[in-house]
N, C-alpha and C positions, 0 to 999 in steps of 0.2 A: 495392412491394418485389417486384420478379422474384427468381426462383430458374434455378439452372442446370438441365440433363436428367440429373446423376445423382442416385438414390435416397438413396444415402449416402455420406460425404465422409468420409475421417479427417484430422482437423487439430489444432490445441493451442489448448488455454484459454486467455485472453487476460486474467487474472489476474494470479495471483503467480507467484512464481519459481520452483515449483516444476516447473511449463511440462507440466502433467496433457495424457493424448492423450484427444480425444475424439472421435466418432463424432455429424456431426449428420445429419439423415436428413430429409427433402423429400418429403412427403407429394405421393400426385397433386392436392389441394384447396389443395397451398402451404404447407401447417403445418409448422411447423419443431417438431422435436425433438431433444434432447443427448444422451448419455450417454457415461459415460468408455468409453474405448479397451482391452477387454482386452490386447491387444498391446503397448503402450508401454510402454517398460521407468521410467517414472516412477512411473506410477499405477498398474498395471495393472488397469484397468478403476475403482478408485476413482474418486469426484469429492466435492468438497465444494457445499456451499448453494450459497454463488454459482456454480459450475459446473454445478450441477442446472439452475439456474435462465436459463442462457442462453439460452435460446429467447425467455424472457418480454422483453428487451432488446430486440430488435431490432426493434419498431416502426418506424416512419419519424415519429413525433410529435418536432416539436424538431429534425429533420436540417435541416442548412444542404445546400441542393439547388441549388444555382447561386453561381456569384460574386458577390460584391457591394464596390463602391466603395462609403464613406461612406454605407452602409445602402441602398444603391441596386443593383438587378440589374444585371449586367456579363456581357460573353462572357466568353471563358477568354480569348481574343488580346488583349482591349483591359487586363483583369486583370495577365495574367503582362508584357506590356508596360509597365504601369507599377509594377512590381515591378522589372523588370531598370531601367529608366530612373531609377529614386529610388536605390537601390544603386550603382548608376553612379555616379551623382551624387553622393553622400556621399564614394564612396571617392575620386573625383576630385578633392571639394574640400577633404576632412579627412582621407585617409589609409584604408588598407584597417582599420584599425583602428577606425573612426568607426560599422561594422554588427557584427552581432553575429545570430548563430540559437542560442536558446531551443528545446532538442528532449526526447525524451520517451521513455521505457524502453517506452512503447506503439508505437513506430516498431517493424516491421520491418529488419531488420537490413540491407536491401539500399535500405529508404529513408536509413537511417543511415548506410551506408557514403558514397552520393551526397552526401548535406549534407557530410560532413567532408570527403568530393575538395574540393567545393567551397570551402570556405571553406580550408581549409588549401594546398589544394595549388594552388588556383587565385585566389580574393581574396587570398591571402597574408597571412590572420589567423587565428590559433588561439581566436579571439573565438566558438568553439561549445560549448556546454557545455549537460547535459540534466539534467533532473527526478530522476537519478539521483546525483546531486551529493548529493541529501538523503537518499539512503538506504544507500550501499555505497559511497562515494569512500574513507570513511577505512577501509574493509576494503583497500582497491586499493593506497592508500599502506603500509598495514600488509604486503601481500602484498611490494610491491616492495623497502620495507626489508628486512624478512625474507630472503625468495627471490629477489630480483632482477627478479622478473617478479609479473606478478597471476595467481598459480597458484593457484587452488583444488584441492587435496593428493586430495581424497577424493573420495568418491560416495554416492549416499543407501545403495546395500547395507552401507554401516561402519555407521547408523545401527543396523542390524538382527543385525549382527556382532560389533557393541562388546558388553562385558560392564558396561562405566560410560558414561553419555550424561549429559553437564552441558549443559545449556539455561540462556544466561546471555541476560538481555535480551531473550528471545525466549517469544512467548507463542503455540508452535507450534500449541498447539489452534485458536485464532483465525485465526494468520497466513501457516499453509501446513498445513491442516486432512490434507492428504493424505497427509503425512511423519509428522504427528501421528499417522494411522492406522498408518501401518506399522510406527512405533513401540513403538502399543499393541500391534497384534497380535505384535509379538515379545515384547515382556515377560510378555503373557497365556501365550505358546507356553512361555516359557523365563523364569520368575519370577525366576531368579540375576540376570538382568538389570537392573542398578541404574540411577535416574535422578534426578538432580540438578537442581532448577530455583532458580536465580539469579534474584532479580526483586522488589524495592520491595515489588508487590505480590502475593496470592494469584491468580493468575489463575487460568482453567479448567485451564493445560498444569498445575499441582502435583497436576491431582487422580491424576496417576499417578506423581507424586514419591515417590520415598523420602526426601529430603531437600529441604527448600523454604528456601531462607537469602534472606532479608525483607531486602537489604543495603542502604547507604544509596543513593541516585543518585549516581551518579560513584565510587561505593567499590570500581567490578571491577580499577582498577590495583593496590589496596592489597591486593585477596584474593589476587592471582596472582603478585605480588610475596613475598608472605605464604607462598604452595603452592609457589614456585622455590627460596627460602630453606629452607625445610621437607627439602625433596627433593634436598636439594644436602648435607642430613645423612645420608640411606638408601643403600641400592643401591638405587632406583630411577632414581637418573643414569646413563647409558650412555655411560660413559667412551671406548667406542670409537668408538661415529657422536660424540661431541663432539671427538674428536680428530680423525677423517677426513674428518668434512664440515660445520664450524661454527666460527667466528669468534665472540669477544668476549663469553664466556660470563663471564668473570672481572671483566668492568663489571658485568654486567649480576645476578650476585649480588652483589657488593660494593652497589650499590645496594639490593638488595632487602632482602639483610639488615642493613641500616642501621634498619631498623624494627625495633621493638622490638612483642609482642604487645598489649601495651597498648594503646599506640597504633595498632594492629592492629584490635582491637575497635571504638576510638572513630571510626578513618575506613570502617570498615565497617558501625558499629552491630549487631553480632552479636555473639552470644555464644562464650563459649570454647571450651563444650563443641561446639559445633555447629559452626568451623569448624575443632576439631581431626579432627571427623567427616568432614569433608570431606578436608582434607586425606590421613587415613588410606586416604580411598577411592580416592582417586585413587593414592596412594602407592604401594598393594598392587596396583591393577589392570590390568594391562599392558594390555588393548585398551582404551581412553579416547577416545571422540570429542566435542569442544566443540564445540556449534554456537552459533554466536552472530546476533542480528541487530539491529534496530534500537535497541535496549537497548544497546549498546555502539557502535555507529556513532555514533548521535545525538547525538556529547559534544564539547565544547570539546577532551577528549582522547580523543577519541574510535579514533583512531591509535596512540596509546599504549596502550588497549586492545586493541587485536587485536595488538599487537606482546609485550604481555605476557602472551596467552592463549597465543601463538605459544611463547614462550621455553621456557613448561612441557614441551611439547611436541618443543622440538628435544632439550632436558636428557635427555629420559628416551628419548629415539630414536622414540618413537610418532608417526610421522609417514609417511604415504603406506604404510602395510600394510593388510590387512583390520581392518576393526574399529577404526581408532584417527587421529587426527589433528585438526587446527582445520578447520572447517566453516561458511564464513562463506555463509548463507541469504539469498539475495537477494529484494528486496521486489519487482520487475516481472517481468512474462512476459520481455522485455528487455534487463532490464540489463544480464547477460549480454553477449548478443551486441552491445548498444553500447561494454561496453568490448574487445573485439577489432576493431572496423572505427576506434578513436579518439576517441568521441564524446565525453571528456572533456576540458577547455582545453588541461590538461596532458601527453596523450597523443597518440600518432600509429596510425595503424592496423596492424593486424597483431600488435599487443604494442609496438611500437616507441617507441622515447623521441626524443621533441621536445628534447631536449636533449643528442642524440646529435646530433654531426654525420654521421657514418657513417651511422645514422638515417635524417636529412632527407634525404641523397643518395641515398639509395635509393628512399626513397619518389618523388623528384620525376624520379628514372631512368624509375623504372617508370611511374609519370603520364604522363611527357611535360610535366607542367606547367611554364606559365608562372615560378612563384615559387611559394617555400615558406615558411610561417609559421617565424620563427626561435626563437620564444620559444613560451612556455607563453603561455593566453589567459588572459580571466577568468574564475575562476570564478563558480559562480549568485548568490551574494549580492554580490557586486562588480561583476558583469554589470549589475545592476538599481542599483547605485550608480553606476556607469559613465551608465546611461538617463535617471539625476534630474539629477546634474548637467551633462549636453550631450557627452557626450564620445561616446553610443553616438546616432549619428542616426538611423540604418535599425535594426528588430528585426522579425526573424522567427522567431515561436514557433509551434511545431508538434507539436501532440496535447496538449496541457498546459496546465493551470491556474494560471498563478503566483500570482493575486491572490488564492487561497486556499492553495494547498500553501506556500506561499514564508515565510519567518518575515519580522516587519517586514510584514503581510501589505499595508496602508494605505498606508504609506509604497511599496511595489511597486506598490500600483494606480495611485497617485500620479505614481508616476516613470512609468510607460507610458501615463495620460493625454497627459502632456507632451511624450513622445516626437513629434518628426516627423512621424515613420512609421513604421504598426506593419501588420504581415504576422500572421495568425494562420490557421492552416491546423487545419482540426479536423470533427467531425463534427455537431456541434451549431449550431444558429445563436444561441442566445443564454448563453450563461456569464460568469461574473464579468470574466474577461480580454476575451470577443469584442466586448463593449460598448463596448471601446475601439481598436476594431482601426482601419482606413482601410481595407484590402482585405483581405475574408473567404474564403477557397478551402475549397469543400469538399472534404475525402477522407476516402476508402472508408473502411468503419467495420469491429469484426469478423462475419467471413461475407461478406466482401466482396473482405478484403486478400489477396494472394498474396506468399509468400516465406517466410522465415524468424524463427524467434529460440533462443533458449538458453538452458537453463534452468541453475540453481545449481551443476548437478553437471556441468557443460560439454558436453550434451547439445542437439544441433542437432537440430529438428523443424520439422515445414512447417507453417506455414498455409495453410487453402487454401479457395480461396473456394467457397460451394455459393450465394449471392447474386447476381444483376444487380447492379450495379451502379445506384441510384436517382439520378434525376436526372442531372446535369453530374459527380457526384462522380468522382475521382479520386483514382487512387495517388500516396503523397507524394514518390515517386522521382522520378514525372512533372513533378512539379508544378516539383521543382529541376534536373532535366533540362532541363526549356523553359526556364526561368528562364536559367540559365548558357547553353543558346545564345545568348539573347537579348542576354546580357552579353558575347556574342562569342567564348566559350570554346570552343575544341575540347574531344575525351574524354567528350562526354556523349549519345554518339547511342543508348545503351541503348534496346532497343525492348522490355526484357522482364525478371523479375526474375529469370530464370535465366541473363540474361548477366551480370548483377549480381553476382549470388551466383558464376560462372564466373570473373570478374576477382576478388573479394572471398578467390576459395580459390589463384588462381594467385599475388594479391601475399602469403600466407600462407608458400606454399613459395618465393618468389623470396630467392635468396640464402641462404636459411635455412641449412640442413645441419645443422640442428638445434641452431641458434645461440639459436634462439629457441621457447619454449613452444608458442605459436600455431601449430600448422598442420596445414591438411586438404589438403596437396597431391594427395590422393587423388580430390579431388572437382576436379582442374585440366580444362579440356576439355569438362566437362556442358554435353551439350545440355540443350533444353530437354523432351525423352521423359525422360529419367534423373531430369530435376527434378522431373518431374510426380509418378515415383512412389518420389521418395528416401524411403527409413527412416531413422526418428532415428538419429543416432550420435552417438558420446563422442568427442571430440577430445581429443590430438592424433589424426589420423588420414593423417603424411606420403603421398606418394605409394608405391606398393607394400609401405604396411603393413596390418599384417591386421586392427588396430584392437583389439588385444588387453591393450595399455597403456589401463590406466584412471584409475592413481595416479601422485602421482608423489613421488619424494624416497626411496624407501625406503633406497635405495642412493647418496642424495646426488644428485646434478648438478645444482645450483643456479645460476640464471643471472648469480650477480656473476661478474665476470671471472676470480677465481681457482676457481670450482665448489662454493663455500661458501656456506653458510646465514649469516645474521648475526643474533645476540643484538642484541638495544638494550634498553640500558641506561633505562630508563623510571622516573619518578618520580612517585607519587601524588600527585593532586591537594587543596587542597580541595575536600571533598564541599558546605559548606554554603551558599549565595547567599542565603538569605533577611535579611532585617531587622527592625528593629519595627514601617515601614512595610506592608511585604510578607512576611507571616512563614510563608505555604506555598510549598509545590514543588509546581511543575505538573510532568504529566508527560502526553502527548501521546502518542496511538498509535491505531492501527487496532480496528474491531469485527470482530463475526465475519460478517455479512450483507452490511459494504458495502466499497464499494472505491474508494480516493483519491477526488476529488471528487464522487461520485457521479451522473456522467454516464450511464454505463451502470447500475449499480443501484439509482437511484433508480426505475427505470423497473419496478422489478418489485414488485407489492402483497407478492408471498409473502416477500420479503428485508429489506422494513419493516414487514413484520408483528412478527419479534422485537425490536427496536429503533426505537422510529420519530419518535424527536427527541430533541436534540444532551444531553447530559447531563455532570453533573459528581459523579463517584465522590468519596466522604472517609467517613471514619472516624465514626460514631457520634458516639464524644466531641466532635468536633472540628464536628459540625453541631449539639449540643445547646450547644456554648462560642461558638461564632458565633451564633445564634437561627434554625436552619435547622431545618424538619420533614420529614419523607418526601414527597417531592413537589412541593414549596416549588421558586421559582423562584431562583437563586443568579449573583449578580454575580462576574466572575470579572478583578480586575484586574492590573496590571504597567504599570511607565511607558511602554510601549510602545504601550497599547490595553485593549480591553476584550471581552467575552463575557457574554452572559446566556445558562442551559443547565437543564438540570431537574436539581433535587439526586436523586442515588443514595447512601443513605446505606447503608456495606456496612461490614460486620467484614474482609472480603477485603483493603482499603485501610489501610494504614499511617497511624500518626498523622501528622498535620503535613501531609499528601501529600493533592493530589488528581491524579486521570485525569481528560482530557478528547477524546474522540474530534474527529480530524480532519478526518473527511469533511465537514459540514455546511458551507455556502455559502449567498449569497443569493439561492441560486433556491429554497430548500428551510427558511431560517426565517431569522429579520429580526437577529439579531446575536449569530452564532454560530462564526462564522470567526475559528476560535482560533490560527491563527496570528498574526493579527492582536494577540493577549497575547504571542507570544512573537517577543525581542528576537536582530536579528542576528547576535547571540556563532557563532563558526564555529571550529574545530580548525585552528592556526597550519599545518599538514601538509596535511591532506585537501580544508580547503574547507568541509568540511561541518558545516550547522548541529549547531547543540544544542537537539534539542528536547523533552529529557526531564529536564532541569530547570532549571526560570524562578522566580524568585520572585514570588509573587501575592499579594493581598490576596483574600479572600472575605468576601461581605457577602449578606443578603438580597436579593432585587429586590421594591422595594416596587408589590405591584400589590391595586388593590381589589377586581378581576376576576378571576375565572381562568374560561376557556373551552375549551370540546371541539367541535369541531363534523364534520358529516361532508358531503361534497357530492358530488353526480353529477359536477357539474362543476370543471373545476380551478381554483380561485380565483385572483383577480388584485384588485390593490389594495386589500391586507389592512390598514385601516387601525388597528392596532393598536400599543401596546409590544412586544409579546413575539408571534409567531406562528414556529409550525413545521409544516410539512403534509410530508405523508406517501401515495405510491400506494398504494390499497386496491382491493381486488376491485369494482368496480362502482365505483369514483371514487376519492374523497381524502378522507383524517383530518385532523385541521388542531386542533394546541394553542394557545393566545391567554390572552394575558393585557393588562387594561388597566390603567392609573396611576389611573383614574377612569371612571363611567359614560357611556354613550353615552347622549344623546338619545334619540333613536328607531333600537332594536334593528330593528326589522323592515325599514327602509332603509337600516339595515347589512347585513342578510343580503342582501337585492335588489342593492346594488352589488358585496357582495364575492363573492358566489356566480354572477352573471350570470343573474338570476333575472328573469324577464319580470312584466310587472302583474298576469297572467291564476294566476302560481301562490299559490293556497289556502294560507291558515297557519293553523296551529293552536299552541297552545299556552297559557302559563300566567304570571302572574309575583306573586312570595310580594314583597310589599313590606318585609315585616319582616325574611326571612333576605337576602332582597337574591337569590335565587335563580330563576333566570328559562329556561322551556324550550321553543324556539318550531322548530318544524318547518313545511315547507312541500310541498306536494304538486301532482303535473299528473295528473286522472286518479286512476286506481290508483298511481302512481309517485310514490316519495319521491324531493322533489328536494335537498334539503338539510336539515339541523337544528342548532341551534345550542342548548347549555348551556351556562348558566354558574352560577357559584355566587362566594361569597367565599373560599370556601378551594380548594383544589385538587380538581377537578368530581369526584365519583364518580358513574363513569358505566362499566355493563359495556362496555369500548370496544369490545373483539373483537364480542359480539353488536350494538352500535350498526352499527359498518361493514358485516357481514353484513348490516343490511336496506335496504342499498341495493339490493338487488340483489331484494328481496320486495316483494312485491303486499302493498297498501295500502289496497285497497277497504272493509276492516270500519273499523269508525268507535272499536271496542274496541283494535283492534291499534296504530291510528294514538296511542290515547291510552297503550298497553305502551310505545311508541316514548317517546312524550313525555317518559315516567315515567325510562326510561335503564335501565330493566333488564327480562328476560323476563319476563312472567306466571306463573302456575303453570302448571306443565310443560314450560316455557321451556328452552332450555340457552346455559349461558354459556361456553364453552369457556377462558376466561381468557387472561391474556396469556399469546402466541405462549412457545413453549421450542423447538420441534424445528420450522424453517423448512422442512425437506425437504419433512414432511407433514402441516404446518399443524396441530400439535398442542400444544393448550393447557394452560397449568397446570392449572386445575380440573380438567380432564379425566386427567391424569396423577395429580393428588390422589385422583380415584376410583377411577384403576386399584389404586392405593397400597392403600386402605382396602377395595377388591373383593380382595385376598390378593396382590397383586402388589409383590412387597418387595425385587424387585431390578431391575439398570435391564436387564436382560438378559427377564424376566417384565414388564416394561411395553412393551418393543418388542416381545413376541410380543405383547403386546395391543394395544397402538395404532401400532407401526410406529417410536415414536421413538425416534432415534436409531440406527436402523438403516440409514441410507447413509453419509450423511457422520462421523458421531460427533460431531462439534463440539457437543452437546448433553449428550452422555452425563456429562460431570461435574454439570451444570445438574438431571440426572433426578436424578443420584446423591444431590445436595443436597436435594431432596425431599422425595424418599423418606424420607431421613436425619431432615427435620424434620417426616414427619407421623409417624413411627416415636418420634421422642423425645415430639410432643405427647400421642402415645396412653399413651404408658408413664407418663406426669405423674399 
């Protein structure tokens, strides 16, 4: 891993959507280090865990560093040649519809732009669709209903300006930890400031709720339908903006209040008093901003939700002013900027509609293209139906995991074994998807990439690389530039992403005149000096504007043809899918440490140190009514597939309901790819899955073993049921559980730890409790350890993984080790709370009981929760429960 000659680089997070500026800095010794950007009008200077933690990422362990055919090294010329040559060929013999590119909210905006020329304006198939399909499509369709255009209204300053902030579906502390902070510190500044959290479950964002409404899955059309009805009684309807600048408001209460409260309550599962509380709050409070995210996308009606958070909002005129409007939170650094260059089936670039012929003529004006896709393409989960049964021949996916993020996960891996010919362009050489590629292309990773993205609030910022570039890798602009010359296309001699980005802002303003939302005709003409040291900006930003428009609608101009806003008329669904078969709700989402498939942060010990295998959240009750204990391993099925995951038994969890995080894959534990539970159901509108409620059956996982083990080295052919491993300081953590005993333990440790003859074991085994603890040593050096027990291992894990990293030479210490916990005098710092700075429960327990009784007195003493916050509800609960044990 080379580095560039400057010292320090400002670029953006390569995270969430909240699209934080950070500052990485290049040691003369090559050391990379992060911290947020005080200048960026995102974060300013904030970062959360995983943004702390970028440095630790960027190893070169795992990077795909050269092409490869059929698991074989290839140049780049014999690669991208037989790439354009199979593509050729499909389209020639089955139509330009017969390929298809799989792309990824982790793209760059000027790599995004190039694939969509490509396939739209030059294959002549709208057969592109990205990773972003599953997380904000049905925000996009809810926008364009609405406004005519995918306008996001606001900017994070409303979140700080509003006097009411409703968080529906969104578990902001976790999922854009940075918004979260700014949040907090407005509320701490200005206590009048109320906050509403919308959400199944209790997550960490209630612990600064004033209101937490527990609602059912799928019940947000029936509340907001319930609050239009409500509000259509008060003056809080603004009789003038519904008259001036909005359509169909009179469907769209006639439906709502067709419900009656009763039944109010039973498809929301809430109580009276609590959503009359709501109501009132909203009623009374003129500055109002709803931010929603994947809690509300992730639905079969998932469209119809953001259409009816929408409605409250045009009713009362709170819309595009300071302090007040819908706020739909995007899940990639990305997404963003992919849906302004097209990247979605149904979309054209610019803002422009595929289904506009005025539209397609303009775009293929300005192209110069061959041919223009006439239709909408497939969307992701029909793309991958398209792949099984023969209809998609060529796929080229690029930065993304489908055979884990994708719902249906098996049946996806399925279809793209089968496939042809599969193209995967990525930065890893071995992941779930790349194991079935035909030709591997590596590209640049972050710290490497140059160009842009877009964050939530329609805020353009650079990436920029402060990396060499390792190996053969390359940018993925390049990769479909050479590609389409090869296929004989003019338009793609781009030698650079700031001519990229130069075309990207000039088809923005072309024709525009402000026909259209999209446009930075400001930036038409950038060289590539201008680009090097652009500053974020908010878009719109036309040519010879001064960039001072940051909202929009206040005053109306909504892009349907007549300058209207439109009500839709929306109908709640049912909430309940379970059976007698299947009688829980899954509900599927993001942790606070890791991100989508854990490509990047898996790579870091400190971000699995909080969390460090796949788990399944339920209710108390509902683990002692199944036969589940704290700990205990938990099958987790649906007719679709299945999951084994560690039980979390929590009060935080709704009855009936479990949580099962997403990220987990099979490079990281043996059957945990929970999409894989969950079934294709998608939003008839948007495209986009439902992944927040499945019906599932839960059951024990019966194992006679359970195991902890820790290793220098990183294990391979873990011959077990149940294994998850986890990056630790000095090696890897690794959970196992077996159906039945092994023969000989000690030539299971030697295979699965890659242990030579020459390493020394020590250890123990209780034939009675069936409990067994065998370590093994080079030297002073521990080379691995394995426990197990029959019930679920107790073993200090935090101090077991710390002694990898310790000298072994006393013959006492070697037997502390054995034992699974310190000696006297020992310290156990407990599992991880505050990932920033590696700070453990115990260790907060004592700050607790040393007079430290608020979480504000525990970070002046051990630091946690003082960067990021995304702990600070975790300290507060604590606190909370060694303060009640003491008063017992």
């Amino acid at each position: 891993m080379g580095t560039n000659m400057a010292p320090e680089t400002k670029t953006t997070c390569p995270y969430c959507g909240v699209g934080c500026g950070v500052i990485a800095r290049v040691d003369e010794d090559g050391k990379v280090s992060v911290k947020g950007d005080p200048d960026h009008p995102a974060n300013f200077g904030r970062v959360c865990s995983k943004g702390s933690a970028l440095a630790e990422t960027l190893d070169l362990d795992g990077r795909l560093l050269e092409p490869e055919i059929r698991g074989k090294a290839a140049a780049w010329g014999e690669a991208l040649d037989l790439v354009a040559e199979r593509f050729s060929a499909a389209i020639a013999e089955h139509g330009p519809d017969s390929v298809a590119f799989y792309v990824s909210g982790q793209l760059l905006t000027e790599d995004y732009y190039v694939a969509n020329k490509l396939m739209k304006g030059y294959i002549g198939s709208a057969n592109i669709d990205t990773n972003s399909r599953l997380c904000m499509s049905s925000s996009v369709a809810g926008h364009r209903r609405a406004f005519g255009s995918d306008t996001v209204p606001g900017c994070y300053e409303d979140l700080e300006l509003a006097d009411l902030v409703i968080l529906t579906g969104s578990n902001l502390a976790w999922c854009h930890p940075v918004i979260y902070q700014r949040l907090a510190a407005a509320k701490a500044a200005r206590p009048g400031l109320k906050v509403v959290v919308i959400d199944p479950r209790r997550t960490m964002t209630a612990d600064i709720a004033d209101l937490h409404l527990a609602i059912r899955p799928d019940g947000d059309i029936a509340l907001f339908n319930g609050l239009l009805a409500h509000l259509a009684k008060t003056s809080a309807i603004d009789e003038n903006y519904l008259a001036a600048h909005t359509n169909g408001f009179s469907e769209a209460f006639a439906v709502a209040s067709a419900m009656r409260f009763p039944e109010l309550m039973e498809r929301t599962g809430l109580g009276a008093r609590e959503i009359r509380q709501f109501f009132s709050l909203f009623e009374r409070t003129e500055k109002v901003v709803t931010c929603y995210s994947q809690g509300v996308n992730q639905s079969s009606s998932g469209t119809d939700k953001v259409n009816a958070i929408i409605n409250c909002h045009l009713a009362t005129g709170r819309i595009g002013r300071q302090g007040m409007g819908p706020f739909s939170l995007t899940g990639q650094p990305n997404a963003m900027g992919g849906r302004e260059v097209g990247g979605l089936s149904n979309m054209l670039a610019a803002h422009m509609s595929i289904e506009d012929p005025a539209d397609r003529d303009r775009l293929q004006r300005f192209w110069q293209s061959p041919e223009m896709a006439d239709r909408a393409g497939l969307k992701a989960v029909d793309m991958f139906r398209a792949v099984a049964d023969g209809r998609i021949r060529a796929l080229w996916i690029m930065a993304t995991n489908p055979v884990v993020s994708m719902p249906d996960a098996d049946a996806v891996e399925a279809a793209i074994a089968a496939c042809p010919f599969v193209v995967v362009s990525d930065v890893l050489k071995l992941t779930d998807t790349t194991r079935h590629a035909h030709v591997l292309l590596p590209s640049l990773g972050w710290g490497e990439k140059d160009g842009t993205v877009t964050n939530s609030e329609r805020r353009i910022s650079r990436q920029r690389p402060f990396l060499t570039a390792p190996g053969e890798a390359r940018a993925d602009w390049w990769q479909l530039c050479e590609v389409a010359r090869r296929m004989g296309f003019d338009g793609f001699d781009h030698a650079s992403p700031s001519e990229i980005f130069a075309e990207h802002a000039a088809l923005s303003a072309f024709e525009n005149g402000g026909s259209r939302d999209f446009d930075i005709g400001a930036y038409v003409g950038l060289g590539d000096p201008a680009y090097q040291v652009m500053k974020p900006f908010q878009w719109p930003q036309p040519k010879g504007d001064d960039g001072r428009v940051t909202r929009f609608f206040a005053r109306g101009g909504y892009y349907h043809p007549d300058g209207r806003a439109r009500f839709i008329a929306v109908q709640a669904p049912e909430t309940d899918r379970t059976t007698a078969e299947f009688p829980f709700t899954l509900n599927t989402g993001r942790i606070r440490d890791q991100w989508h498939t854990m490509t990047r942060t898996g790579k870091s010990a400190r971000l699995s140190a909080h969390i460090a295998e796949p788990f399944a959240e339920l209710h108390p009750r509902d683990a002692q009514m199944i036969g589940v204990g704290g700990a205990d391993l938990i099958e987790i099925e649906s007719p679709r597939g299945k999951a084994v995951l560690r039980a979390l038994i929590s009060e935080r969890q709704t009855r009936d309901s479990i949580f099962a995080p997403m990220h987990w894959n099979d490079q990281f534990s043996a059957r945990a790819r929970i999409d894989a539970v969950v079934p294709p159901l998608t939003d008839p509108v948007s495209g986009q899955p439902a992944s927040k409620n499945v019906a599932v059956s839960a059951r024990p996982f019966a194992a006679a073993f359970y195991g902890f083990a820790i290793s220098v080295a990183k294990p391979f052919n873990l011959q077990a049921d149940y294994w998850a491993l986890a990056k630790a300081d000095g090696g890897w953590r690794i959970e196992l559980a077996f159906s039945q005993a092994v023969t000989d333990w000690p030539q299971w440790c030697r295979v699965a730890f890659g242990l030579g003859e020459g390493a020394e074991p020590l250890g123990y085994a209780d034939q009675q409790t069936g409990d067994l603890r065998l370590a093994f040593f080079s030297g002073d050096k521990l080379l691995a350890a394995l426990f197990l027990a029959r019930e679920p291992v107790a073993v200090a894990r935090s101090w077991a993984v710390s002694q990898l990293a310790a000298e072994h030479g006393n013959l006492r210490k070697r037997f502390t080790l054995v034992a699974g916990r310190p000696g006297v005098g020992g310290a156990d710092p407990g599992a991880t709370v505050c990932s920033c700075f590696g700070v453990g429960v115990n260790q907060i327990v004592g700050a607790v009981r040393g007079g430290c009784h608020s979480v504000e007195a525990v970070g002046k003493e051990l630091n946690a929760g003082t960067n990021c916050g995304s702990c600070r509800a975790e300290i507060r609960g604590i606190i909370d429960g060694c303060l009640a044990t003491a008063a017992e």
